[in-house]
DRENNUNU-472345 format. One record per residue (C-alpha): residue in three letters; x, y, z. Coordinates in pm, 1 decimal. Example, Ala and Ser with C-alpha at 12.3 -4.5 7.8 and 13.67 -1.06 7.14 Angstrom:
// DRENNUNU-472345
REC,ALA,1230.0,-450.0,780.0 $
REC,SER,1367.0,-106.0,714.0 $
***
This chain:
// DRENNUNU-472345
REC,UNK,-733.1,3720.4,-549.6 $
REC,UNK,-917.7,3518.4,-801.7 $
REC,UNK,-1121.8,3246.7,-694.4 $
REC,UNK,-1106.7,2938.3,-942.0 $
REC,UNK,-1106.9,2487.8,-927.1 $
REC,UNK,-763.5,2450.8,-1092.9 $
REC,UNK,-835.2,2180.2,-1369.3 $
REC,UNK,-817.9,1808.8,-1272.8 $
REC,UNK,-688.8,1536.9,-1480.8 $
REC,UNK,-912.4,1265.7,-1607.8 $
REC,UNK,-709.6,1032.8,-1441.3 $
REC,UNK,-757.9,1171.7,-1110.1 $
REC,UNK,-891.0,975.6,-795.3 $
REC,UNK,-1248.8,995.3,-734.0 $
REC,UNK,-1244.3,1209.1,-468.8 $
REC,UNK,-1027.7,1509.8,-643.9 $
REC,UNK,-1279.1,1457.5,-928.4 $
REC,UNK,-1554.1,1513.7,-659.4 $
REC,UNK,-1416.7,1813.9,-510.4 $
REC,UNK,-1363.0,1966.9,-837.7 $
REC,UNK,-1715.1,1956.2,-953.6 $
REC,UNK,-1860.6,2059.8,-628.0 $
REC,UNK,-1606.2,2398.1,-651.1 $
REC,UNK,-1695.9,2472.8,-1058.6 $
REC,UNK,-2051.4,2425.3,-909.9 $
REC,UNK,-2022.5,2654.9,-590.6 $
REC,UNK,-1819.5,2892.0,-760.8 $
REC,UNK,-1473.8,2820.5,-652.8 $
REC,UNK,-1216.4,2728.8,-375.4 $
REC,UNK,-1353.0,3004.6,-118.6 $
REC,UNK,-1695.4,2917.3,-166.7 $
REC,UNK,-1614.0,2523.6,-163.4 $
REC,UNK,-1392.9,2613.8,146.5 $
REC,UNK,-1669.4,2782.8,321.3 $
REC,UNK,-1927.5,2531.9,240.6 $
REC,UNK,-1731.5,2255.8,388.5 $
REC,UNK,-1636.2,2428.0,714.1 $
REC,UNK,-1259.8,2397.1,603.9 $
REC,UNK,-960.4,2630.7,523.7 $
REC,UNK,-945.5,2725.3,148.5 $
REC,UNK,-567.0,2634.1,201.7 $
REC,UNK,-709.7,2269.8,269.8 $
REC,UNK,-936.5,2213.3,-56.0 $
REC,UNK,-657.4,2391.7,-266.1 $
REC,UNK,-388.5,2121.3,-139.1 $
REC,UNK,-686.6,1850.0,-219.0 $
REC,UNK,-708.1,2013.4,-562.9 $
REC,UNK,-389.5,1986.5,-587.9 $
REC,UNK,-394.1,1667.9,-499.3 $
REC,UNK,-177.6,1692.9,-214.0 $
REC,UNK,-334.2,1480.1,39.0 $
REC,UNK,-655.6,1331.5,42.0 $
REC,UNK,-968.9,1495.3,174.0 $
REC,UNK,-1174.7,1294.7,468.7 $
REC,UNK,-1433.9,1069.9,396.2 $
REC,UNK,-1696.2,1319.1,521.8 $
REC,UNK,-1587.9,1631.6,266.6 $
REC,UNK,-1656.4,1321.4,22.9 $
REC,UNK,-1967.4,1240.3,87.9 $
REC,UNK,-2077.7,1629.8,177.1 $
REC,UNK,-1941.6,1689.8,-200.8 $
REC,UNK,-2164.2,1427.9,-367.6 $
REC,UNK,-2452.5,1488.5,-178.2 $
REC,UNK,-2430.0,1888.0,-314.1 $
REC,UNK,-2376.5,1727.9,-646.2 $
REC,UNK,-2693.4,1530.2,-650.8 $
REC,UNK,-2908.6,1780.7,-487.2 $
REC,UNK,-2803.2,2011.6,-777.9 $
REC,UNK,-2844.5,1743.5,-1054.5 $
***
C-alpha cells in the first residue's frame, strides 16, 4: 500500500488545502492519520473532499504547519 496526499485543486476550501500540506509534510495519509488520532479512512475522505474535517484537525494542521515553517 502506498502512502501518498492525493493532489488538491487550487480551488479547494481552506481546510482540504490545510490537510494536504500537513500530509506532503508528515509524509502521507497514514502518518497524517496517526498524527491526528483519526482513521486514515477519515483524512482520505477529507482529501477527497468528502466531508469536512472538525474544527480541531484544522487548527491541529496549521499549528504543525507553523511549527515547521
Amino acid at each position: 500500500m502506498q502512502d501518498t496526499c492525493p493532489s488538491t485543486h487550487k480551488n479547494s476550501h481552506i481546510y482540504i488545502r490545510c490537510l494536504h500540506d500537513a500530509c506532503k509534510l508528515l509524509g502521507g495519509e497514514h502518518k497524517l492519520a496517526s498524527y491526528l488520532g483519526v482513521d486514515v479512512q477519515d483524512v482520505e475522505a477529507w482529501l477527497m473532499g468528502r466531508g469536512q474535517p472538525p474544527d480541531w484537525v484544522f487548527l491541529k494542521c496549521t499549528d504543525l504547519l507553523q511549527q515547521r515553517a
